[in-house]
C-alpha positions, 0 to 999 in steps of 0.5 A: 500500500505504500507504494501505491500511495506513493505513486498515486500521491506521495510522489516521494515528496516530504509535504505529501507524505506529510498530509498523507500521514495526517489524514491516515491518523485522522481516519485511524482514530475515528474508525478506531484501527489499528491500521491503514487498510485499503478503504481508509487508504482510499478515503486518504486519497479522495481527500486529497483529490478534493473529492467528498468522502 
């Protein structure tokens, strides 16, 4: 999954991981996971897309 996060948003970009990271956290917390999974790795990216999710 990080590579695909990487590919699809990271771009081995510090500020990019950087908000990934954030949202990734957020969504962990209110979903209570342990872990990001494919569904909140796709929440992560829609909004970084700006998409609603």
């Amino acid at each position: 999954m990080i590579g695909f996060a990487d590919a699809h948003a990271g771009h081995d970009n510090f500020r990019a991981w950087a908000k990934i990271t954030a949202h990734a956290a957020r969504a962990l917390a209110r979903l209570d996971r342990p872990a990001v999974d494919r569904e909140v790795l796709g929440w992560v990216l829609s909004k970084l897309s700006g998409r609603a999710g």
